[in-house]
FIMITI-224404 format. One record per residue: x, y, z of N, C-alpha, C, CB in turn; chain; residue in three letters. Coordinates in steps of 0.2 Angstrom, whole numbers, plus 2048, in hexadecimal, padded with zeros to 3 digits. Glycine has a CB too. Layout:
% FIMITI-224404
(pt (X Y Z) (X Y Z) (X Y Z) (X Y Z) A ala)
...
% end
This chain:
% FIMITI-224404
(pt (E5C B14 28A) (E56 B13 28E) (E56 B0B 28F) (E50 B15 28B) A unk)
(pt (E59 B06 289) (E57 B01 28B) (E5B AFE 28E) (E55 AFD 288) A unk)
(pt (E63 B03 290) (E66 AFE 293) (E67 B01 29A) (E6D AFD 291) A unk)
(pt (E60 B06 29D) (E60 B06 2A4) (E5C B01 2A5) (E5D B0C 2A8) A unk)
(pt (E56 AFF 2A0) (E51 AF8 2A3) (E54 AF4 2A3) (E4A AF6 2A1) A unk)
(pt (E59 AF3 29F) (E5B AEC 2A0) (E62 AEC 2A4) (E5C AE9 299) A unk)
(pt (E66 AF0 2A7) (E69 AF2 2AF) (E64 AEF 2B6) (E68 AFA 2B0) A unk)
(pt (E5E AF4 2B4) (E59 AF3 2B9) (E58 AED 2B9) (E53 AF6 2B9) A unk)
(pt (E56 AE9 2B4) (E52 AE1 2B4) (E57 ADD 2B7) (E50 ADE 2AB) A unk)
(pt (E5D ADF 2B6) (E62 ADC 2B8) (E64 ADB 2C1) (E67 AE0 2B5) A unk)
(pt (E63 AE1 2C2) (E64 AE3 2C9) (E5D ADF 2CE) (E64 AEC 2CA) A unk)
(pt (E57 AE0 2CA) (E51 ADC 2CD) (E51 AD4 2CE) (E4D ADE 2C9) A unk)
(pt (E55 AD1 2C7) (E56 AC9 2C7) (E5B AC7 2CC) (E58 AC7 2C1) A unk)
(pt (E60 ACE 2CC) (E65 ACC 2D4) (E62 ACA 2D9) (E69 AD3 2D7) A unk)
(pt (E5E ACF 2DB) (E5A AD1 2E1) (E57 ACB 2E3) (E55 AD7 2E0) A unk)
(pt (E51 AC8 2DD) (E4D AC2 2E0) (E50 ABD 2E2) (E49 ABE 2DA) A unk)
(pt (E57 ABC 2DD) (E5D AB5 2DE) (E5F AB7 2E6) (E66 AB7 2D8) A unk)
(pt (E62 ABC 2E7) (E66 ABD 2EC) (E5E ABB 2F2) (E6B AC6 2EC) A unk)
(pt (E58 ABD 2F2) (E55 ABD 2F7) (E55 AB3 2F7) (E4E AC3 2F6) A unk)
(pt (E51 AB3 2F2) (E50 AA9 2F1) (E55 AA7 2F3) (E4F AA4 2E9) A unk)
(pt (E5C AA9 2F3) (E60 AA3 2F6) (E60 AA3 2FC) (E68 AA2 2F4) A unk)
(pt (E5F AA9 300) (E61 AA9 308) (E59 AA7 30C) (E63 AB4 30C) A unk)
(pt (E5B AA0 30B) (E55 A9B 30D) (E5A A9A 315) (E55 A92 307) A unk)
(pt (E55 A99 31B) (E57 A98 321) (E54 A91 324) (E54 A9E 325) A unk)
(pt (E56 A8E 32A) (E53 A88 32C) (E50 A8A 331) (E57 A82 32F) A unk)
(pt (E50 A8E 337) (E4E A90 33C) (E4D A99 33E) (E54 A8B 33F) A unk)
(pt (E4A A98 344) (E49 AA1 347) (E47 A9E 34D) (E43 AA9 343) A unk)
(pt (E48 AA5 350) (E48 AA3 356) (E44 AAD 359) (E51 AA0 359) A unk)
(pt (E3F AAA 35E) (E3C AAF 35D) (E38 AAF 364) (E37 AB0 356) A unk)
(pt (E3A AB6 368) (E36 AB6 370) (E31 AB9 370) (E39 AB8 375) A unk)
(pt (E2B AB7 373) (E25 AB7 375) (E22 AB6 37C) (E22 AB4 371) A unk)
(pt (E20 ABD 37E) (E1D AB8 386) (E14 AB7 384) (E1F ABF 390) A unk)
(pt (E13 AB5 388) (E0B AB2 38B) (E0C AB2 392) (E08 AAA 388) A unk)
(pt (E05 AB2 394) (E02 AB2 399) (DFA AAC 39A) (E01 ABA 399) A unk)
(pt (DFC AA9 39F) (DF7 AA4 39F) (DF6 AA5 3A6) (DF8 A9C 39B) A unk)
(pt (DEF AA6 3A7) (DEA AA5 3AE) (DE7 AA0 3AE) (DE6 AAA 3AF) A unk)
(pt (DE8 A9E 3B5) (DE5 A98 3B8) (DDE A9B 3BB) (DEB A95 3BE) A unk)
(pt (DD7 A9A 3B8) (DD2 A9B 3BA) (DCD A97 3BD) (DD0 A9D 3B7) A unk)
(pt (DC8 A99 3C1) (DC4 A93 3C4) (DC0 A8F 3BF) (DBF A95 3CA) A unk)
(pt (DBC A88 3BF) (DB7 A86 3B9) (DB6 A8B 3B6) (DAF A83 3BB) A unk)
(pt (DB0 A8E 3B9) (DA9 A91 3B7) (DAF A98 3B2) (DA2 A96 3C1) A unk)
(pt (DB5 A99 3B2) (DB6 A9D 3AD) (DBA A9A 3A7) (DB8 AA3 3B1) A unk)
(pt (DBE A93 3A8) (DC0 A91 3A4) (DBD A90 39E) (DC2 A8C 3A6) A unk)
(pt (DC1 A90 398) (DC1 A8F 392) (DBC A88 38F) (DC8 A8D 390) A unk)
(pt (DBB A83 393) (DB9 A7E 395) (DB6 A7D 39D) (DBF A79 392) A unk)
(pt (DB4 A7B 39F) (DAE A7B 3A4) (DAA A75 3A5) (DAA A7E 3A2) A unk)
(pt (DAC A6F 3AB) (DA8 A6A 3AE) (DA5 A6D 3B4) (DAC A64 3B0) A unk)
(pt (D9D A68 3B2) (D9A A6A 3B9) (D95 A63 3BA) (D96 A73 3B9) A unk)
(pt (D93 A63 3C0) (D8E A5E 3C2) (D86 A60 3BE) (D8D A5D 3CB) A unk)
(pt (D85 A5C 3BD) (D80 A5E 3B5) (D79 A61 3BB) (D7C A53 3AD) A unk)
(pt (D74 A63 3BA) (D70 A65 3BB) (D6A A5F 3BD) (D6F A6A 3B7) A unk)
(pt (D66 A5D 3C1) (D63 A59 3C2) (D65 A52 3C8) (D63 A58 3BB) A unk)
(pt (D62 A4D 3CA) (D64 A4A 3CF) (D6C A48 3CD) (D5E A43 3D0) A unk)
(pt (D6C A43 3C8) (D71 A3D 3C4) (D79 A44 3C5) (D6E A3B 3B8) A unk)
(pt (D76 A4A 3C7) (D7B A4F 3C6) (D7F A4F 3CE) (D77 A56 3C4) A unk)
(pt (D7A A4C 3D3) (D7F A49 3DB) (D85 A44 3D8) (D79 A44 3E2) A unk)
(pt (D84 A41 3D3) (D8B A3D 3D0) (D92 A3F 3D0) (D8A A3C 3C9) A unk)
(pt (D92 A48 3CF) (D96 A49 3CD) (D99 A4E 3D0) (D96 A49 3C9) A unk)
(pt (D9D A52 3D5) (DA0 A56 3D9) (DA8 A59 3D5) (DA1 A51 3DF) A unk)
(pt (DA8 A5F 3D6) (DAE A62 3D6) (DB1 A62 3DC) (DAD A68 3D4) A unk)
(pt (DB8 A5E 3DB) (DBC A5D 3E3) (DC6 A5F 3E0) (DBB A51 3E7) A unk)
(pt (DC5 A64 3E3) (DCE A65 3E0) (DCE A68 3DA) (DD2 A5E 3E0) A unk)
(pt (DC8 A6A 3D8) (DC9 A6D 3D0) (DCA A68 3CD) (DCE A71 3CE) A unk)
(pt (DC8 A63 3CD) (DC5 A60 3C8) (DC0 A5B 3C9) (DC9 A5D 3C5) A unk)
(pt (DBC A57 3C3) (DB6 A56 3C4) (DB5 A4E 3C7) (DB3 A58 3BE) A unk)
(pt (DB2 A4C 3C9) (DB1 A44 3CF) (DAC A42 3CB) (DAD A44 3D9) A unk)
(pt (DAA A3D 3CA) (DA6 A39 3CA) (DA5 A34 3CE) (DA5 A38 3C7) A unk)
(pt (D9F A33 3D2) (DA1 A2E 3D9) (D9A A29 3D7) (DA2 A33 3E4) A unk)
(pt (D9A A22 3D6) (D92 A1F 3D5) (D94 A1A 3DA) (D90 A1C 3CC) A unk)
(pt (D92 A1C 3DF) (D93 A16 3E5) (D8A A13 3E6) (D96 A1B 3EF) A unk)
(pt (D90 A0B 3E8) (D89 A06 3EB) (D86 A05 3E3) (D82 A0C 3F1) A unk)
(pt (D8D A03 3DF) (D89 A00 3D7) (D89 9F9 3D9) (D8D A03 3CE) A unk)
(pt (D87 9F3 3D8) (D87 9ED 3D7) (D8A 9E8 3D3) (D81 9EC 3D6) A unk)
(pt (D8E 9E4 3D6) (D90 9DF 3D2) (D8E 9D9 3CE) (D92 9DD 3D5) A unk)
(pt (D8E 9DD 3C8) (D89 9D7 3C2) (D83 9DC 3BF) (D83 9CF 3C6) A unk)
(pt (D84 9E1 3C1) (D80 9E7 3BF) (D81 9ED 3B8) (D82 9E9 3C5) A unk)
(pt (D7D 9EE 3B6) (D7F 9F3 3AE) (D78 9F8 3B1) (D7D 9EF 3A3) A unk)
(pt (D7A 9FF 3B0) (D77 A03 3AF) (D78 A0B 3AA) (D76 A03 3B5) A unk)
(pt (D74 A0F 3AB) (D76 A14 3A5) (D72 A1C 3AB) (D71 A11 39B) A unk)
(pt (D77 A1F 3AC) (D77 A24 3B0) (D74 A2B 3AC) (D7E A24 3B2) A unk)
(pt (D6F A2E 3A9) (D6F A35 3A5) (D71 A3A 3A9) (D67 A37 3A3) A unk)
(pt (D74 A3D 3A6) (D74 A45 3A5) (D7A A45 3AE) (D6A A4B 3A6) A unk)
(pt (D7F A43 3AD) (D85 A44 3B4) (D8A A49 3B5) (D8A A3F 3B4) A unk)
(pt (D8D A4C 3AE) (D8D A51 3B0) (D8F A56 3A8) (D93 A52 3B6) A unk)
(pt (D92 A5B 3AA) (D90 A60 3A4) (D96 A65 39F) (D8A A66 3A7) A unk)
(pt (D98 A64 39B) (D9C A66 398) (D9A A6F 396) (D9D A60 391) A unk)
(pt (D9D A73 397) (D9C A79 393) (DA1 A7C 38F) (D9B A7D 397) A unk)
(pt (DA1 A7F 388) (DA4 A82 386) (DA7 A8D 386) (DA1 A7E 381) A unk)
(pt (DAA A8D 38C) (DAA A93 38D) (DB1 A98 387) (DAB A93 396) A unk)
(pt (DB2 A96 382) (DB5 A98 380) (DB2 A9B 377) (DB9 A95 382) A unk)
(pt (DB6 AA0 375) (DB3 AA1 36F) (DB5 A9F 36A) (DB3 AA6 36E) A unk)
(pt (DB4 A96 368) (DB6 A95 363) (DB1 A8F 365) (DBD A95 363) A unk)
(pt (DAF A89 35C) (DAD A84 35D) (DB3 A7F 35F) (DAA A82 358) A unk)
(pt (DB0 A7A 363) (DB4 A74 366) (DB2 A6F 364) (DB4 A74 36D) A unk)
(pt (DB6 A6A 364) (DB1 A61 364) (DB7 A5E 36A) (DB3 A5A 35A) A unk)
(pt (DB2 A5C 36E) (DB4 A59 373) (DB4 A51 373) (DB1 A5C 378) A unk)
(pt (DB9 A4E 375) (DBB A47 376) (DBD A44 37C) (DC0 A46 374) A unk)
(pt (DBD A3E 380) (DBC A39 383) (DC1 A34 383) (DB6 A37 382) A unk)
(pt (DC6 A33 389) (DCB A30 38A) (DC9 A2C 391) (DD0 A33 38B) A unk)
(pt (DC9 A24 391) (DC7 A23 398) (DCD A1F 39A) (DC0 A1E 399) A unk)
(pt (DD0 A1E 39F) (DD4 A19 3A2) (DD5 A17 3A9) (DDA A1C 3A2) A unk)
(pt (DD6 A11 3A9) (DD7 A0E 3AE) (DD6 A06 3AD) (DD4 A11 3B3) A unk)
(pt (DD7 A02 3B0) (DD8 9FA 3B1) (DCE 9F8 3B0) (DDD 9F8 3BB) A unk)
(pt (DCA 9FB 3B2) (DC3 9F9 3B1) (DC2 9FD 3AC) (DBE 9FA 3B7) A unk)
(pt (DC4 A01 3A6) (DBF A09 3A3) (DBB A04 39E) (DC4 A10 39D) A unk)
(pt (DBC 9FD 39C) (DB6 9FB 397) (DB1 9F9 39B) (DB7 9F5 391) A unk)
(pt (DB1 9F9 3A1) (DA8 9FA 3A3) (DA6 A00 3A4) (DA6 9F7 3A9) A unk)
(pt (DA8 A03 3A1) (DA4 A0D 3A1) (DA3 A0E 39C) (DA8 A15 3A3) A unk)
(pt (D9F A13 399) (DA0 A16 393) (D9D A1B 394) (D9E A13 38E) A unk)
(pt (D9D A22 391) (D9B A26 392) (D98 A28 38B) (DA0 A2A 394) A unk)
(pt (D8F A29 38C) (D8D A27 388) (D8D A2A 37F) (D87 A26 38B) A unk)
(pt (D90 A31 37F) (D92 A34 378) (D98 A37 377) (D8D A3A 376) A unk)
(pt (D9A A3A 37E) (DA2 A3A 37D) (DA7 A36 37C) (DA4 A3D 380) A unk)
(pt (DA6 A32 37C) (DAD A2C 37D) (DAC A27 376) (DAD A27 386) A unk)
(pt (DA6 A28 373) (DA5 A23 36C) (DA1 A29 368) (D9F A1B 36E) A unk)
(pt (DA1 A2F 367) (DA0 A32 362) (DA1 A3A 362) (D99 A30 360) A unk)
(pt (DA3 A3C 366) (DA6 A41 367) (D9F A47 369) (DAB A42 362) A unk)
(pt (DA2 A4D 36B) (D9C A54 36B) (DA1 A5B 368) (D98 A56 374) A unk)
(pt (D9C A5E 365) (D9D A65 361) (D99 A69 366) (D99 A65 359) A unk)
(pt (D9C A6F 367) (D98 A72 36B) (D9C A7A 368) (D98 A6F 375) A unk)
(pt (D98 A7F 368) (D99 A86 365) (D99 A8B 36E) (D91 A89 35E) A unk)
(pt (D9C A8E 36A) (D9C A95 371) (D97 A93 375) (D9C A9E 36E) A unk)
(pt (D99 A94 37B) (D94 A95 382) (D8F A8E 381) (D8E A9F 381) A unk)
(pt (D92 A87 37D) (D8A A84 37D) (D8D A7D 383) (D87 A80 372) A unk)
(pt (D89 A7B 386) (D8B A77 38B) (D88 A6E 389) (D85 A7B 392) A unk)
(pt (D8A A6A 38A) (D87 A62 389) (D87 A5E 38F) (D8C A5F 384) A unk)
(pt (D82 A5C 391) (D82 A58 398) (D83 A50 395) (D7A A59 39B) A unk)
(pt (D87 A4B 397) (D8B A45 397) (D86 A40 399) (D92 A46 39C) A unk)
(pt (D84 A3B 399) (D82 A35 39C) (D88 A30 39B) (D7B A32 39A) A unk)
(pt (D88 A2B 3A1) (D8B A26 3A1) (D88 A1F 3A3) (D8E A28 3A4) A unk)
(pt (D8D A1B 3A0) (D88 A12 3A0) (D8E A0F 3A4) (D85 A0D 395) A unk)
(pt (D8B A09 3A6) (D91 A06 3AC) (D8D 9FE 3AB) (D90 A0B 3B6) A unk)
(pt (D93 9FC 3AB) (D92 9F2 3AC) (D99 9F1 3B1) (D94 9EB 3A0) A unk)
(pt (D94 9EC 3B7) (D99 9E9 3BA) (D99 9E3 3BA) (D9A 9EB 3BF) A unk)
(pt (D9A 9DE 3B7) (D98 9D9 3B6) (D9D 9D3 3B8) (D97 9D9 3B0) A unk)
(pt (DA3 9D6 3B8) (DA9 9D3 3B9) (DAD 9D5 3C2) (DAD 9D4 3B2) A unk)
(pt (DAB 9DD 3C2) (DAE 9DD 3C8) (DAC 9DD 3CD) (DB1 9E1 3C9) A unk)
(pt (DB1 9DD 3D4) (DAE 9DB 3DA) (DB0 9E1 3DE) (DB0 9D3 3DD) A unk)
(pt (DAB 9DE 3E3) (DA8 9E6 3E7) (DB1 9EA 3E8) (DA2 9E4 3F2) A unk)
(pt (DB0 9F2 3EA) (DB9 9F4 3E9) (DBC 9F6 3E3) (DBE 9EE 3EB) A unk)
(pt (DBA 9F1 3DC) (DBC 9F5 3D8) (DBB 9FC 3D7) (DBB 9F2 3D4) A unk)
(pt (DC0 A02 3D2) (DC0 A06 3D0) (DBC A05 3CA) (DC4 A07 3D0) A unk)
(pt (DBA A0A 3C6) (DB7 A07 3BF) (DBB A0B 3BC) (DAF A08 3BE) A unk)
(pt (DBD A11 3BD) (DC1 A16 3B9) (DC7 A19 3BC) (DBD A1B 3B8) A unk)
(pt (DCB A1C 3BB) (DD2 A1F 3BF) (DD2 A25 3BD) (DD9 A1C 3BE) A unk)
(pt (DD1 A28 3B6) (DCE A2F 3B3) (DCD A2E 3AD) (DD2 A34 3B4) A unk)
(pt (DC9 A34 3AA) (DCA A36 3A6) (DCC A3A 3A1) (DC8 A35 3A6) A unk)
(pt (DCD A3B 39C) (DCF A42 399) (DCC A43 392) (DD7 A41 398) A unk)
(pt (DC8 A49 393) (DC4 A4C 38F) (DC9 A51 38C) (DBC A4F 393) A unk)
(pt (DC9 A51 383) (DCC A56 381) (DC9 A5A 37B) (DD0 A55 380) A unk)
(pt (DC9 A60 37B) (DC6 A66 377) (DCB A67 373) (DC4 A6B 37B) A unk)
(pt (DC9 A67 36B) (DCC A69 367) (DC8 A6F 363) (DCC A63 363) A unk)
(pt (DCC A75 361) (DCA A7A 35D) (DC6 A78 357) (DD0 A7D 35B) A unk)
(pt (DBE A79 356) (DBF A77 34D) (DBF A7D 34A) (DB7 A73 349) A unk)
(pt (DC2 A7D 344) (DC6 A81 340) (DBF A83 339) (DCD A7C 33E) A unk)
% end
């Protein structure tokens, strides 16, 4: 009897050895997906001109979103509420972030996305304001070239 368990114990310590050493680097493994291209109103993520006057600011043109503030003054600062409106159409929390660029972007700021970020939970929406100084430019400038808002999964 004790020299089948200890056969057996044998054969089992083989077994672990033989499995631990066949360590691999790599696999290679095919998967398809499918990704649809959907209008706003059904994306995952969702811009829209915010609800209210400050919301003629903003226009969807080409699929994607404008913001046009014409006839602002030179030497001029103001602060724009509510321009337009972030929604979260997917089923997960998000925190959303704020990338500005172009040759003028430190006279914009967008007044919570781009210096403290937003959390927003399934289906919940966040309307943006924006603040503007033109102090230095002359009439013609751009103030912005784009931006790039990104949504991160919170976990």
């Amino acid at each position: 009897m004790i020299k089948k368990i200890m056969v057996l114990l044998i054969m089992i310590i083989g077994c672990i050895a033989l499995m631990s050493s066949g360590a691999f680097t790599s696999i290679t493994a095919q998967r398809s997906a499918t990704i649809n291209v959907v209008g706003d109103g059904s994306a995952l993520l969702s811009l829209a001109p915010a609800d209210g006057p400050n919301g003629s600011y903003a226009e969807i043109v080409g699929g994607k979103l404008v913001i046009d503030i014409p006839n602002m003054n030179s030497g001029a600062s103001a602060t724009i509420n509510n321009v337009f409106t972030v929604t979260n159409n997917s089923n997960h929390t998000i925190s959303l972030s704020l990338e500005k660029h172009g040759d003028n972007a430190n006279y914009v700021w967008f007044i919570v996305l781009h210096y403290i970020g937003v959390t927003l939970d399934p289906g919940e929406s966040y309307t943006e304001s924006i603040g503007l100084a033109t102090q230095e430019l002359v009439a013609g400038n751009n103030m912005l070239e784009s931006i790039t808002l990104t949504a991160t999964i919170v976990e």
